[in-house]
DSSP file (Angstrom, degrees, kcal/mol; ACC not computed):
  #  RESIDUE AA STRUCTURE BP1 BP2  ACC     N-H-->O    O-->H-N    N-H-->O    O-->H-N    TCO  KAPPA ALPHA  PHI   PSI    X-CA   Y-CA   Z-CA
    1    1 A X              0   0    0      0, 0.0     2,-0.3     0, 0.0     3,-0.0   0.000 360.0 360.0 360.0 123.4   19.2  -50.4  -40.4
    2    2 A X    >>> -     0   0    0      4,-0.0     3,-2.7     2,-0.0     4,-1.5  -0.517 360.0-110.0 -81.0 140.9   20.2  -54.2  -40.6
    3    3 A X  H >>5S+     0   0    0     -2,-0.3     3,-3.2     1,-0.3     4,-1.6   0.468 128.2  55.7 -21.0 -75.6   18.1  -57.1  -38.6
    4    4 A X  H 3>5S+     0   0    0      1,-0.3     4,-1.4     2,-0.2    -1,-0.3   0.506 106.0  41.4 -52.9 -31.5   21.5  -56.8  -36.7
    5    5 A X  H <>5S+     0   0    0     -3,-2.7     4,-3.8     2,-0.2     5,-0.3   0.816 114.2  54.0 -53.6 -48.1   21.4  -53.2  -35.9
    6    6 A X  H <X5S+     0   0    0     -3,-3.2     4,-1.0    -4,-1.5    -2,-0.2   0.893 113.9  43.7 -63.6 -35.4   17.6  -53.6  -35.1
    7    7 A X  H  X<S+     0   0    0     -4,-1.6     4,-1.1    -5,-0.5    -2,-0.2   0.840 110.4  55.1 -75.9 -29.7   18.7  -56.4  -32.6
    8    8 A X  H  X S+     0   0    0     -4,-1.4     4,-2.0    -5,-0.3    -2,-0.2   0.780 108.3  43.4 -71.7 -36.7   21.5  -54.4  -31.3
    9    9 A X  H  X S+     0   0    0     -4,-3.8     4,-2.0     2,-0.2    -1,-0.2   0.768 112.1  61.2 -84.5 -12.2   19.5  -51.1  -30.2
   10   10 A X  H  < S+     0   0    0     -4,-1.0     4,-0.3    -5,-0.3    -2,-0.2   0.924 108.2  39.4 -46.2 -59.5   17.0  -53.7  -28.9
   11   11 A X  H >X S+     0   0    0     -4,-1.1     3,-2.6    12,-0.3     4,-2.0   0.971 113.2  55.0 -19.4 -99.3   19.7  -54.9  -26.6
   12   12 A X  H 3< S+     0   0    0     -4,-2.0    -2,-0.2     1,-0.4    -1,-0.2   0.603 107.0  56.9 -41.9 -54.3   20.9  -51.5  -25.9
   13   13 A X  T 3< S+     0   0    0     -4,-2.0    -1,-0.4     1,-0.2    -2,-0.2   0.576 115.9  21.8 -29.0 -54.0   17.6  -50.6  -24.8
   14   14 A X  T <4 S-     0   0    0     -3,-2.6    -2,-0.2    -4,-0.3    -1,-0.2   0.474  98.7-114.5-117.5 -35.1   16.7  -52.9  -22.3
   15   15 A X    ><  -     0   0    0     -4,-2.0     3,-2.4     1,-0.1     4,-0.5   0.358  40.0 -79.7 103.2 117.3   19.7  -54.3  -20.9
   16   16 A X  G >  S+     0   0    0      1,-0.3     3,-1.0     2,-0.2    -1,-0.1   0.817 120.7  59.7 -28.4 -36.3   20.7  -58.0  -21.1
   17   17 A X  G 3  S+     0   0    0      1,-0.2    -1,-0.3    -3,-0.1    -2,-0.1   0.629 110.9  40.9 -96.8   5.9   18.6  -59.5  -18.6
   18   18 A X  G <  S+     0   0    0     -3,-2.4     2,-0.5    -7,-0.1    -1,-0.2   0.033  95.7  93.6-136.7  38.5   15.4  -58.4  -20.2
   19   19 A X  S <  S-     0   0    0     -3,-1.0     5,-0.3    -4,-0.5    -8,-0.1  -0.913  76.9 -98.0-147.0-177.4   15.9  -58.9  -23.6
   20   20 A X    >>  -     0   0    0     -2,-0.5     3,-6.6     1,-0.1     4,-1.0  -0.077  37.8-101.8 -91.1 154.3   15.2  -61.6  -25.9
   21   21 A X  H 3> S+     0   0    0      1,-0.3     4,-2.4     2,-0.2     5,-0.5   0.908 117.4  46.1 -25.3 -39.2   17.7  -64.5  -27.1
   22   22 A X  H 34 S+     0   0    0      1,-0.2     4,-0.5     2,-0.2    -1,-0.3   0.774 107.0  52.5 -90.2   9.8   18.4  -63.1  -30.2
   23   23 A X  H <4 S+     0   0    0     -3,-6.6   -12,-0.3     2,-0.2    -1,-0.2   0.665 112.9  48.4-103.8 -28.9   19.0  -59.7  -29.3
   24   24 A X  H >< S+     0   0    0     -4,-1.0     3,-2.9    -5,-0.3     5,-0.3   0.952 102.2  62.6 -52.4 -58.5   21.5  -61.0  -26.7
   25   25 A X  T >X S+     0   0    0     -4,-2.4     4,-2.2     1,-0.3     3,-1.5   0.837 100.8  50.9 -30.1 -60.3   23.0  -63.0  -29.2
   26   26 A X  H 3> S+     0   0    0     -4,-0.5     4,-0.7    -5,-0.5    -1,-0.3   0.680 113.1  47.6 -64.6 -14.7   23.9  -59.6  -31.2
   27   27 A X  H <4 S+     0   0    0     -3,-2.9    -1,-0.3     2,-0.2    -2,-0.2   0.251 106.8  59.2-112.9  32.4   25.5  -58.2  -28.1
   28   28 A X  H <>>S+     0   0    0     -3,-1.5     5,-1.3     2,-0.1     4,-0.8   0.408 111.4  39.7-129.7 -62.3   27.2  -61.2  -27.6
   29   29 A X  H  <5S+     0   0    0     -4,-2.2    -2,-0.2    -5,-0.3    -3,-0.1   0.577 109.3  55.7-103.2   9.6   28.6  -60.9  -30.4
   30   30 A X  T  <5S+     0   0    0     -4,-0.7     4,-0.3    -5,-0.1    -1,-0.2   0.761 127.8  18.0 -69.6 -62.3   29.3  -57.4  -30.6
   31   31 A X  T  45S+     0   0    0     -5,-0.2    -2,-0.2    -4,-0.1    -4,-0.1  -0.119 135.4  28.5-120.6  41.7   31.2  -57.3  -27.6
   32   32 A X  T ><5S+     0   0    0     -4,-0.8     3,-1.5     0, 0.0    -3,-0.2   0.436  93.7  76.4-135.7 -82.4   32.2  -61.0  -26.8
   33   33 A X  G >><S+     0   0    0     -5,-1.3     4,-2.6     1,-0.3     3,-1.1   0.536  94.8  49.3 -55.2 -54.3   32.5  -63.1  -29.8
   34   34 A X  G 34 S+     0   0    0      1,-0.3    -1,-0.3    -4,-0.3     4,-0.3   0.591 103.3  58.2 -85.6  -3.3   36.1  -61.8  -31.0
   35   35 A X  G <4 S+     0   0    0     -3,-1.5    -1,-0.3     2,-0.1    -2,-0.2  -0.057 116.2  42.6 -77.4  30.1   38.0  -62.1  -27.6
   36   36 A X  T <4 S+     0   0    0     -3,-1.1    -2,-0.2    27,-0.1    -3,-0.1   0.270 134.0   5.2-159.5 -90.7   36.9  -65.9  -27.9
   37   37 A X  S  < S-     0   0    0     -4,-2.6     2,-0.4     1,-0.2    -3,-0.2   0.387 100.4-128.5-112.4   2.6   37.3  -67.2  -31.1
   38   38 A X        +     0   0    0     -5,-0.3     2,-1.8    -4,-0.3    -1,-0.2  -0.561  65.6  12.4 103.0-167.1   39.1  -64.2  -33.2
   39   39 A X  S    S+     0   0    0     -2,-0.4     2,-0.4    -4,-0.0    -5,-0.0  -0.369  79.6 133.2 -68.0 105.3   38.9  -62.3  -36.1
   40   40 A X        -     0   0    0     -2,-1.8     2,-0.4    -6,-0.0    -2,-0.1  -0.949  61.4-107.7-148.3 138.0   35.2  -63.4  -37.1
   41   41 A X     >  -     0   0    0     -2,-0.4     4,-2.1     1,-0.1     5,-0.5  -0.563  20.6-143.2 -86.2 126.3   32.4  -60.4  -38.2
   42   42 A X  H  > S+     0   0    0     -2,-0.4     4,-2.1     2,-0.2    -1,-0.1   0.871  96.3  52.6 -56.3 -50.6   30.2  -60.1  -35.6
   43   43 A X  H >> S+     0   0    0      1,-0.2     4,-1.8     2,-0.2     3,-0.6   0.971 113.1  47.7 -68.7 -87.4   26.9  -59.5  -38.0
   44   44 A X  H 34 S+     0   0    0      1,-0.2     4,-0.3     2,-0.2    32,-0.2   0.568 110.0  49.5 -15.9 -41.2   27.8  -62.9  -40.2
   45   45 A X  H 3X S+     0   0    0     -4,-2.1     4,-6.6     2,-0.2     5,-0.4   0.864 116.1  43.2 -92.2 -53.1   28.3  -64.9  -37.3
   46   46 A X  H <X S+     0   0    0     -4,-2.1     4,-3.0    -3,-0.6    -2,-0.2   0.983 114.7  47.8 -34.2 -62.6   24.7  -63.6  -35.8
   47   47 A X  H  < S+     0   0    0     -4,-1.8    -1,-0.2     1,-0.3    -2,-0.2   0.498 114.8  48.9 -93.5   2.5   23.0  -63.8  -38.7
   48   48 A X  H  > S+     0   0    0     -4,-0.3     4,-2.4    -5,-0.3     3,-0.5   0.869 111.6  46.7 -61.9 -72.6   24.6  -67.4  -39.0
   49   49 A X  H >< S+     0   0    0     -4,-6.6     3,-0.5     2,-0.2     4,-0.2   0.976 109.5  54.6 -42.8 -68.5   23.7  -68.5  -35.6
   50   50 A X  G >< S+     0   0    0     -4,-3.0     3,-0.5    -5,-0.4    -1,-0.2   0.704 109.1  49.7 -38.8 -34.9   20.0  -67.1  -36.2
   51   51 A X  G 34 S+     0   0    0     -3,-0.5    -1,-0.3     1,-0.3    -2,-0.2   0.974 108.1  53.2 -77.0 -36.6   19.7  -69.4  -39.5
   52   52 A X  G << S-     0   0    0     -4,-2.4    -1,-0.3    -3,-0.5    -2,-0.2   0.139 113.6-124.7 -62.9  12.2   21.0  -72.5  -37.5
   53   53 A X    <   +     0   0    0     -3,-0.5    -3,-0.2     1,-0.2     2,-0.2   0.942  56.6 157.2  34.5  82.3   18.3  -71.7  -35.0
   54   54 A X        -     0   0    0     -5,-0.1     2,-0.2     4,-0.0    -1,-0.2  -0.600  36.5-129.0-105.1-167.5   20.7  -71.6  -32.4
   55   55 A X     >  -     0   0    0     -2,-0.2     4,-1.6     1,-0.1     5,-0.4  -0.922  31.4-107.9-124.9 164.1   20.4  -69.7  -28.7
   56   56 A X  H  > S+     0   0    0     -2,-0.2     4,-2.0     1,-0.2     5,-0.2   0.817 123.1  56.1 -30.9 -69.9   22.8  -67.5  -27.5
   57   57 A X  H >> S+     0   0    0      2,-0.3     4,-3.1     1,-0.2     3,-1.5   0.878 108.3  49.5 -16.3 -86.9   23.7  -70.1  -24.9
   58   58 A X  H 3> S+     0   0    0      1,-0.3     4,-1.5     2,-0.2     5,-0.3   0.839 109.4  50.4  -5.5 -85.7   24.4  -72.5  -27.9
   59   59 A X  H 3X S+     0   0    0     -4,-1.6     4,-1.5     1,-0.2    -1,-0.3   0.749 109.8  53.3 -59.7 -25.9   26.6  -70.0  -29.8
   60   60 A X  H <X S+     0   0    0     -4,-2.0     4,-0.7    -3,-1.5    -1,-0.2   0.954 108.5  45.8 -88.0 -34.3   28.6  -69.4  -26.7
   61   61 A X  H  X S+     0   0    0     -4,-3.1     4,-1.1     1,-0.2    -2,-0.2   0.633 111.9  51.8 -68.7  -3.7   29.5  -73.1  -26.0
   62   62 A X  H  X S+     0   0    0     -4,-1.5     4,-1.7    -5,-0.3     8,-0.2   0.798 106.7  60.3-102.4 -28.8   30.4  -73.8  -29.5
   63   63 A X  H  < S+     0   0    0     -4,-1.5    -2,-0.2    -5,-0.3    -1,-0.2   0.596 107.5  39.0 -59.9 -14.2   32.5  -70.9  -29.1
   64   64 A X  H  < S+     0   0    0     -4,-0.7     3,-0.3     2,-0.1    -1,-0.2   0.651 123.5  42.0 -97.1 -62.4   34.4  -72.1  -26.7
   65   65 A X  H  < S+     0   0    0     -4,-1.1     2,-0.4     1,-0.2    -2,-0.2   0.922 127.1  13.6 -59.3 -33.0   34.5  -75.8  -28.3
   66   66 A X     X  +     0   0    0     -4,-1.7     4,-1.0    -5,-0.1    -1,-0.2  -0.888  55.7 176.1-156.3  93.4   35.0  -75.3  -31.9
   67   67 A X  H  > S+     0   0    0     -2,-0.4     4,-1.4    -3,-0.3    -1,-0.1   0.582  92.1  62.2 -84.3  -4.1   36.2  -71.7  -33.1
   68   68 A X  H  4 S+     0   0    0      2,-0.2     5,-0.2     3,-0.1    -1,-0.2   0.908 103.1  45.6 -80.3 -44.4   36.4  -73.3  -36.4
   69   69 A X  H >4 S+     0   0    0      2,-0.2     3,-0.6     1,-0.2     4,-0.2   0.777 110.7  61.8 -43.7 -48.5   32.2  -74.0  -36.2
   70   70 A X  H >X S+     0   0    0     -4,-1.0     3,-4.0     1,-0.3     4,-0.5   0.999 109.8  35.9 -63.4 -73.8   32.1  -70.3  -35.0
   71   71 A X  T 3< S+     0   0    0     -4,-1.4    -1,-0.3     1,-0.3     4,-0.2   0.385 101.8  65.7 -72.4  16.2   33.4  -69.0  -38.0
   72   72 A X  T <4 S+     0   0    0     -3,-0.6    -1,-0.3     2,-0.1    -2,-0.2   0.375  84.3  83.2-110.9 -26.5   32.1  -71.0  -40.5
   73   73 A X  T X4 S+     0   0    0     -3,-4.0     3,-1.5    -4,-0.2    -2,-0.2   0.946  74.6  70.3 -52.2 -49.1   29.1  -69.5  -39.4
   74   74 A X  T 3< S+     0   0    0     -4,-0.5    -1,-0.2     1,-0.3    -2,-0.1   0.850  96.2  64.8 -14.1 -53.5   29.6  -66.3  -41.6
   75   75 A X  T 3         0   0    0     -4,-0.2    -1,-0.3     1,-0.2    -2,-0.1   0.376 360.0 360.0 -84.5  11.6   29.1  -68.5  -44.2
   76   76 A X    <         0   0    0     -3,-1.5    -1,-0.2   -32,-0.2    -2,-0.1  -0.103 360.0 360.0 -84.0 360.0   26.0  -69.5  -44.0
């Protein structure tokens, strides 16, 4: 199972409003991420965010500002 997977039944688990940034972040970007900026892989983008030490918060206003930023994350 990948950190994202791990983050994701974390998530699943608990419910958004008691689990922790980076476990939002994965459901964020499970079930968010590609109505807002497009075709971008959900896991890349995560595991993107996670190296830029962003927060959930973060990743969703640059999604909104700069879908180019967003995906570029992947790459990371």
């Amino acid at each position: 199972m990948s950190d994202f997977d791990s983050a994701l039944a974390r998530h699943d688990a608990v419910g958004s409003s008691k689990a922790l940034d980076a476990d939002l972040m994965a459901a964020f970007c499970r079930d968010v991420l590609q109505q807002v900026v497009g075709a971008a892989s959900p896991k890349l983008v995560w595991e993107g965010a996670r190296k830029k030490g962003l927060t959930t918060r973060e990743l969703a206003e640059l999604a909104i500002r700069d879908v180019l930023a967003v995906s570029d994350l992947q790459w990371l």
